[in-house]
C-alpha positions in Angstrom: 25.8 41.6 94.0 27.6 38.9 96.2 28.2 35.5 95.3 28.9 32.8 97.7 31.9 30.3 97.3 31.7 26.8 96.4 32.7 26.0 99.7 29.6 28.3 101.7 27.4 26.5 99.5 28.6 22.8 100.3 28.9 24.2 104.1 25.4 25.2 103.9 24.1 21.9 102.7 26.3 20.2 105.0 24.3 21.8 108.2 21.2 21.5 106.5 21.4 18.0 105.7 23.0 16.8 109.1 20.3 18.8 110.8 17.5 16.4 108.5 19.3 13.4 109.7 19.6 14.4 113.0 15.6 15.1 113.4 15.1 11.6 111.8 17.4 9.8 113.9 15.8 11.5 117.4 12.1 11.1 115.9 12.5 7.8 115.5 14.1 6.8 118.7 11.5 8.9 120.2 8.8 6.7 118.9 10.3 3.5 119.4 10.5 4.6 123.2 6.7 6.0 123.4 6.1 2.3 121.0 7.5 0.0 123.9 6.1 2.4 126.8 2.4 1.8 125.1 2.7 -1.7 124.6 3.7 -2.4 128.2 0.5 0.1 129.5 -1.7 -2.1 126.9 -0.4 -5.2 126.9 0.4 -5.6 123.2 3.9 -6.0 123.2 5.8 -5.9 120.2 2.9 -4.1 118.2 3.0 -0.5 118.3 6.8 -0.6 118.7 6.9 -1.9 115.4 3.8 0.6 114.0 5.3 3.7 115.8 8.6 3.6 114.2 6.9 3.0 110.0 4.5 5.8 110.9 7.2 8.2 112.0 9.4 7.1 108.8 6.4 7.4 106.0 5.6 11.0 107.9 9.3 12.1 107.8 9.6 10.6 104.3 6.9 12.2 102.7 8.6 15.4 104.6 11.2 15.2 103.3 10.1 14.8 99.7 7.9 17.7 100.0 11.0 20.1 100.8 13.8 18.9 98.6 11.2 18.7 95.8 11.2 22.4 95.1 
């Protein structure tokens, strides 16, 4: 049986964790855009670009509890 390296494992964690951060970082800008694009088409400015952003945070967070909890 094989065993991997210290350094496969912390390369492995590496790219798994900057992956996370990555999806966070383009989920969130994604709904602050679609936040400020709604608020012009309804006329409630700075309200779903703040609501957007704290749903798509709790919903990641909770995520990502969920699959480093195992």
């Amino acid at each position: 049986m094989k065993t991997r390296s210290p350094q496969q494992n912390n390369r492995k964690e590496l790219l798994r964790y900057a992956g996370l951060g990555t999806q966070i970082m383009a989920a969130l800008a994604l709904s602050v855009f679609a936040g400020i694009r709604l608020d012009k088409w309804l006329y409630t400015f700075p309200l779903l670009s703040c609501v957007l952003p704290l749903l798509v945070l709790t919903a990641l967070f909770y995520k990502l509890f969920r699959e480093t909890g195992k």
